[in-house]
Each structure stands twice: as C-alpha cells, then as structure tokens.
N, C-alpha and C positions, 0 to 999 in steps of 0.2 A: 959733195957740196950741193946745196940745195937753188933753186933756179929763184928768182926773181917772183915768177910766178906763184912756188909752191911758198917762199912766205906770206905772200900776199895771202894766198887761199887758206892758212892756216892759222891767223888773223882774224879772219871772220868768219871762220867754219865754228859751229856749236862744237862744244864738249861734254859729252851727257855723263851724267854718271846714275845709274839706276841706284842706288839708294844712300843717301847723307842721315846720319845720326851726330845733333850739335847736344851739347850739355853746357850750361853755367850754371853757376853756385851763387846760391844768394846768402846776401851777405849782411847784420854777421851771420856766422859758424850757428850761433842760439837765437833763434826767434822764438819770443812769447808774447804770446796770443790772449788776450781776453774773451770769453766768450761763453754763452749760456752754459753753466753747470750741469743741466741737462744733453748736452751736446756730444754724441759721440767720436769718434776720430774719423768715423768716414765723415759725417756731420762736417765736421771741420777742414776734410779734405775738400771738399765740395765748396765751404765758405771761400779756402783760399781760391781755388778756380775762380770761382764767381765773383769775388772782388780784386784780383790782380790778372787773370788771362787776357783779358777785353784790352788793357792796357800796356800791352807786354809785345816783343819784338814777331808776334807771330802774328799777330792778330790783321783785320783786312787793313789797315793806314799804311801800319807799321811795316807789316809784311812786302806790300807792293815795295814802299820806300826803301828797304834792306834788301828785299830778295827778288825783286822784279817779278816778272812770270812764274817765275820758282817759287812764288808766294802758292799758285795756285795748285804746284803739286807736295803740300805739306799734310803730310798721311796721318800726324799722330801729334800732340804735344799735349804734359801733361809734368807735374809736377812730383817727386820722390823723397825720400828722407833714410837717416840713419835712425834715428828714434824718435818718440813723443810721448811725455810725459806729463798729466794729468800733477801741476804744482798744488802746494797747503799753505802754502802763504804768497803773498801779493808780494811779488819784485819790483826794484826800484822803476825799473824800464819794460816796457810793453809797449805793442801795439793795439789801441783801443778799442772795442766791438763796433761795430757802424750799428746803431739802432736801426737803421732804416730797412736792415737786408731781412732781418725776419719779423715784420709786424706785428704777427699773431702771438710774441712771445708776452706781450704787455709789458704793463709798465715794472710789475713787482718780480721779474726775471731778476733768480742772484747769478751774477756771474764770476765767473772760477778762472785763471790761469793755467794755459799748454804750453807747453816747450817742444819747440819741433829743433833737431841737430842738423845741422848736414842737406839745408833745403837746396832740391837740384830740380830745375826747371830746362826740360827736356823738347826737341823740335825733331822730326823726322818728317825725310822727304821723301817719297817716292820716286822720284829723279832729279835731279838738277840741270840744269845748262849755265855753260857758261862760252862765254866768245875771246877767242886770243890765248886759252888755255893747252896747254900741253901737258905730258904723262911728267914731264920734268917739274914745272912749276904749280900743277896740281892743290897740291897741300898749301903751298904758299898763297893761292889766291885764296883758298875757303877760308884762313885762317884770317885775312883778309876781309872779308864779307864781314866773317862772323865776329869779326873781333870790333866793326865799325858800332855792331847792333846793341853792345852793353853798355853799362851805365857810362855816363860822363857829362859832363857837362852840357853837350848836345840834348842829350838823350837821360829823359828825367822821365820813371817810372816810379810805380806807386813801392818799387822794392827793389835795393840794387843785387843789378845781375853782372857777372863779370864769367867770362868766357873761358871754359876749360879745356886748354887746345890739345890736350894729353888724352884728352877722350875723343878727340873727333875721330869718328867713322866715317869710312863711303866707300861704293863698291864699283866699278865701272863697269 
C-alpha cells in the first residue's frame, strides 16, 4: 500500500516519454485539388503544407494550446497519402487554387484537378511530459490530448483532422 506521501509525489512528478508519433486522417477519404496543370506532385505536396500546416494543431498557437511545452519538443510533422491522381475531367466538388500562393503563375494559368486518397497529417515528438501520469493510465491520457486537438466544433481548421488512436506511438 502506497503512503500519503508517495501519491502526493506522483501527482506532480513529470512523465517523460522519449518519443510520441500522433496520426489523423483528413477527411473526406478523397480530396481534389485544383491547381496549376503545370504542377507537379511534389509541387502540390508543398501547396498543401503551405496553405494548411500554419493553421493546423501543430503549429506555435495551436501547439502551445494543445500541447503545452510539448509544443516545443515537436521533431517532425508533415503530411502522407495512399495515392494521387492527375484527374481529365473537372468534379462536381473540389477544393479551389488560392491565386494568391503563386503570383508569378499569371493570369492565363489552366488549371487541372488532383485526387489525393487517404490524407494523413502526421506530428512527432521528440519527448513528451506529462504530470499525474502513470505506466497504467499512459495511453489514456495521450489519447486524451490528442483527441481534444481535432476537428470539432471548438476547433475549426482549414481541413478536418480527426485523430487515429490505433496508430499512436510512444516509447518511454
């Protein structure tokens, strides 16, 4: 049986875990993309960074608000897929090009439709802390955290993320 004391001290002792890998799925399953006909797939890899990362649960706002200090030790995040496909005809629904991200393309850019399947936007931590945590309820708090950080009603991004707890990693 444990003393008075040792819950006290184990309440507010840190719990490190040297490395967290989070995954969600953006949703839906098919996103298409309008974007320069000229554009390659890394091209396009890079658009979505550049207009959805900045406003995504990783980024410094967001990050501090979700992950506290654990914001500061985020090693890596970066976006993945199952496929993409270069479409031949225009779909009823898309997401439309932002003029604004490549000026130099002018005005008489044609642009063409991509199909990305299976988008996973991906966070790695170099370590975590957490306080009040145990080897017991571990799993339960990150899923916790992590599951506060996706879309909902609080939490309106430019693309919904929803949290795949069947993928979390971490290593103590």
């Amino acid at each position: 049986m444990k003393t008075l004391k040792e819950y006290i001290n184990e309440a507010v002792e840190n719990y490190r875990l040297n490395s967290v890998k989070v995954t969600y799925s953006v949703q839906p399953e098919e996103i298409i993309l309008q974007c320069p006909e000229t554009y390659s797939e890394s091209d396009i890899q890079i658009y979505m960074s550049d207009k959805w990362m900045n406003e995504l649960p990783s980024y410094d706002d967001y990050a501090r608000k979700f992950f506290g200090n654990n914001s500061d030790s985020i090693a890596d995040v970066y976006f993945d897929y199952d496929s993409f496909e270069h479409l031949s005809v225009e779909p009823k629904e898309y997401i439309e090009w932002d003029e604004k991200y490549d000026s130099k393309l002018g005005d008489d850019v044609k642009l063409d439709y991509f199909k990305i399947k299976n988008l996973m936007y991906h966070i790695e931590f170099d370590r975590f802390d957490m306080v009040g945590v145990t080897d017991d309820n571990v799993k339960e708090k990150l899923v916790d955290i992590f599951k506060a950080a996706e879309s909902n009603n609080n939490n309106k991004y430019p693309i919904e993320i929803i949290f795949k707890e069947d993928s979390l990693e971490y290593r103590k």
